[in-house]
C-alpha positions as CSV (number, residue, x, y, z in Angstrom):
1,X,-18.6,21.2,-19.6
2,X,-21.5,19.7,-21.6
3,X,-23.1,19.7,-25.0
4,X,-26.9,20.7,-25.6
5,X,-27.6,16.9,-25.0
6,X,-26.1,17.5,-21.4
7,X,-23.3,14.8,-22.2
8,X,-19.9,15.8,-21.1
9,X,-17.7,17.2,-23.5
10,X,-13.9,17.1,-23.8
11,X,-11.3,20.0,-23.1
12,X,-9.9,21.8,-26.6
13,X,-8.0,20.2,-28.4
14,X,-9.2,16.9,-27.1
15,X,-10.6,13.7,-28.9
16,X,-14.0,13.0,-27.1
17,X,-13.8,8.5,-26.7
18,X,-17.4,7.3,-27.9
19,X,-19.1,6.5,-24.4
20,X,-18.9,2.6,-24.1
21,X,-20.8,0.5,-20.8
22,X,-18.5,-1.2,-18.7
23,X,-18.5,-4.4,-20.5
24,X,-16.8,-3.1,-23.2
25,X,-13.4,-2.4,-21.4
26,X,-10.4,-4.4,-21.7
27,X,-8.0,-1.8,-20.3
28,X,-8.1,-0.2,-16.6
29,X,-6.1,2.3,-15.8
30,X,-5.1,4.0,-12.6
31,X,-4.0,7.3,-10.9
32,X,-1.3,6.1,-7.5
33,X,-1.5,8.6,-5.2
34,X,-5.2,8.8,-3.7
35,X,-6.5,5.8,-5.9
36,X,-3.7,3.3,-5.5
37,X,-2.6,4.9,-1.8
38,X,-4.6,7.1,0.4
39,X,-3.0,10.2,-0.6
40,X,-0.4,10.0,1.7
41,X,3.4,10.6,0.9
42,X,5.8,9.1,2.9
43,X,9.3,10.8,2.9
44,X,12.3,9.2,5.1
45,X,15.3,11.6,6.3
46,X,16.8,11.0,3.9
47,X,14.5,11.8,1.5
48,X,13.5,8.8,-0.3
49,X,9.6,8.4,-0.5
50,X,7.8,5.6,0.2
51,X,4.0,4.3,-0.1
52,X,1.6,2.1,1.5
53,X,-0.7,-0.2,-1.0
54,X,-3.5,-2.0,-0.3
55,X,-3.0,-5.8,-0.2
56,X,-6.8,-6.4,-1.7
57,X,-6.2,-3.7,-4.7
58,X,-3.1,-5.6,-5.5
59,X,-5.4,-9.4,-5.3
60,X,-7.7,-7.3,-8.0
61,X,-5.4,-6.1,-10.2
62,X,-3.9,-9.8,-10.3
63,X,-7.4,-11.2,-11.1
64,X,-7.8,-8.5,-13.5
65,X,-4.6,-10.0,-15.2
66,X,-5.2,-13.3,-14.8
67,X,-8.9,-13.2,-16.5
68,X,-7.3,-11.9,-19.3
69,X,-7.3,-7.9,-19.4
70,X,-4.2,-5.1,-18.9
71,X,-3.9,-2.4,-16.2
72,X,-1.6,0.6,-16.6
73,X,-0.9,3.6,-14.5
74,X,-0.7,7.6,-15.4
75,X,0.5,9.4,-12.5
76,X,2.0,12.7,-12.1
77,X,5.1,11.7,-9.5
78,X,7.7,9.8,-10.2
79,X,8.8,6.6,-7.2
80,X,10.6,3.4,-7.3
81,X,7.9,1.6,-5.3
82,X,5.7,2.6,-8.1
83,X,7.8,0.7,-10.4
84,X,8.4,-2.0,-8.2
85,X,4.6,-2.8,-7.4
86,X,3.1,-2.9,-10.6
87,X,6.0,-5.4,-11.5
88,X,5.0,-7.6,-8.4
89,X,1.1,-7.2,-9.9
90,X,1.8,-7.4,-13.3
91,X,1.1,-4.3,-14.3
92,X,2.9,-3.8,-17.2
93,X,2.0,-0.2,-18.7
94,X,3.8,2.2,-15.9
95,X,3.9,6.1,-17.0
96,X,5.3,8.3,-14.0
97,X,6.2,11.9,-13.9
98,X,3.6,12.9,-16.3
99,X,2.6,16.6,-16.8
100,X,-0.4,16.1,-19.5
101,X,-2.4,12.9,-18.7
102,X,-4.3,13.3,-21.5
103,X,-1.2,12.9,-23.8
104,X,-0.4,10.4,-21.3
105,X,-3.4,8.7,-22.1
106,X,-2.8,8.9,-25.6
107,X,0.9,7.1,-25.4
108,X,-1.2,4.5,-23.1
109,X,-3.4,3.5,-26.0
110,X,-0.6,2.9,-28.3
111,X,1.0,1.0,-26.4
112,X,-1.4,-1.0,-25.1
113,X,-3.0,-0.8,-28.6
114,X,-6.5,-0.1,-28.0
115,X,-9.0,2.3,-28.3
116,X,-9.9,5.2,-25.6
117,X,-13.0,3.8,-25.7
118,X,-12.1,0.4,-24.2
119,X,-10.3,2.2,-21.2
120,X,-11.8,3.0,-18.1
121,X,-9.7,5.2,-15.3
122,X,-10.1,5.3,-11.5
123,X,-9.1,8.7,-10.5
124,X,-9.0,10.9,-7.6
125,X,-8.3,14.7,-8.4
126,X,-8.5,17.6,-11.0
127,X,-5.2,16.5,-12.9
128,X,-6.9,13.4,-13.6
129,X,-10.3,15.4,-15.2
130,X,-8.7,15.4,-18.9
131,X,-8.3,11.5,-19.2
132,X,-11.9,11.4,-17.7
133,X,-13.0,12.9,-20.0
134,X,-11.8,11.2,-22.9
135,X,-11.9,7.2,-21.8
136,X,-14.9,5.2,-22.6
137,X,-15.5,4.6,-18.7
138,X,-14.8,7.0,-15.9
139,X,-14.6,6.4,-12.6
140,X,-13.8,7.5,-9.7
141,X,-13.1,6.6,-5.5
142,X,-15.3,7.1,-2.9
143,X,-13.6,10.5,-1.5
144,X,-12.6,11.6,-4.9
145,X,-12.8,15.5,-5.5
146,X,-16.6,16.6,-6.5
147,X,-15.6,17.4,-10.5
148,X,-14.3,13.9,-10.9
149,X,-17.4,12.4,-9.3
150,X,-19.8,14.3,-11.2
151,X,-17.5,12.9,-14.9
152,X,-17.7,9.4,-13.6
153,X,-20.1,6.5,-14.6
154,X,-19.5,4.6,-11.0
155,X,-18.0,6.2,-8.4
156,X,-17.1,3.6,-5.3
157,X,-17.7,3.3,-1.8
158,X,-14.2,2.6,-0.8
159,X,-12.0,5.8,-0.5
160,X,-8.4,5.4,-2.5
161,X,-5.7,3.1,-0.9
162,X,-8.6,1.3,0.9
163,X,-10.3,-1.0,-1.6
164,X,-11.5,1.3,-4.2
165,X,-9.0,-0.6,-7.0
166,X,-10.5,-4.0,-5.9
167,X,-14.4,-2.4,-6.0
168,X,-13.9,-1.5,-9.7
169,X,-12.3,-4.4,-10.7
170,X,-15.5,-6.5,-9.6
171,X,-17.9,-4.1,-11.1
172,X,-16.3,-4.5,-14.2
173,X,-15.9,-8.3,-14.0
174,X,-19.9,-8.1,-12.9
175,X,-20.4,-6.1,-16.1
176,X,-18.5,-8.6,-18.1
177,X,-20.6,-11.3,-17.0
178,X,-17.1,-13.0,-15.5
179,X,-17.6,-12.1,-11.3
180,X,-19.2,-15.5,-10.9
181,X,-16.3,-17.3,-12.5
182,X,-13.4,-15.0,-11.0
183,X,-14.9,-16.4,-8.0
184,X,-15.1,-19.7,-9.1
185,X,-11.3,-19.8,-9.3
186,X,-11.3,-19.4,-5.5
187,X,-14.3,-21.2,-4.1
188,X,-14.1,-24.7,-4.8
């Protein structure tokens, strides 16, 4: 939905975040299935479920930590190898099983202490629309779901579970001025 200016506006009941460029963000926050993975759920016979992550998402959310910013996740299932991941990335804000990702969102911020504003998400799908709509700077992956392209400020080339994670991440380190050292760390 939009205002007369044609600038998105939130769902009722919801805080709109003051629009903010990417340079501005020191929290990035994920959606797992479709933005983390592919999409695809993985269910053994016995029915424990397991995913498949992307080795050069994982390398970007570790430079994302180590140049000195926080990632979190708001998903809507609930896994161990969610848990279990983000530990190995240092990922330290993990919320699973949620049913409002706004309010999600909201417990997010606290924790993490900062602003709405200074979050941007990488999401997939409709559930993820109301925290679009409220962070600073949305995005989205390449074969996201046309409503969250059309809320986001950069949408990637990579689909979900294919690069997509790593493809933000460097946008926003280019935004930040800090790409060129980030590489630096690498290329000596």
């Amino acid at each position: 939905m939009s205002d007369s200016t044609g600038s998105l506006t939130p769902a009722s009941g919801q805080t709109r975040a003051t629009p903010s460029d990417a340079s501005a963000i020191t929290l990035l926050a994920l959606d797992v299935d479709g933005v983390l993975t592919d999409g695809t759920i993985n269910i053994d016979a016995d029915g424990r479920e397991f995913k498949s992550y992307n080795v050069r998402d994982g390398f970007a959310l570790r430079l994302w930590d180590t140049m000195g910013f926080t990632a979190g996740v708001i998903t809507g299932r609930t896994s161990q190898s969610i848990l279990h991941r983000m530990a190995d990335l240092r990922v330290p804000h993990v919320i699973q099983g949620s049913r409002d990702k706004g309010a999600s969102l909201d417990e997010l911020c606290r924790v993490a202490r900062v602003r709405p504003e200074q979050v941007a998400f990488l999401a997939d799908d409709w559930p993820d629309l109301s925290v679009l709509r409220r962070v600073g700077y949305p995005m989205a992956v390449g074969d996201a779901s046309e409503p969250v392209k059309a809320l986001a400020r950069y949408t990637t080339t990579a689909h979900g579970g294919r690069g997509a994670v790593r493809e933000a991440v460097e946008h926003l380190l280019h935004a930040k001025g800090l790409l060129s050292k980030a590489l630096s760390m690498y290329d000596r």
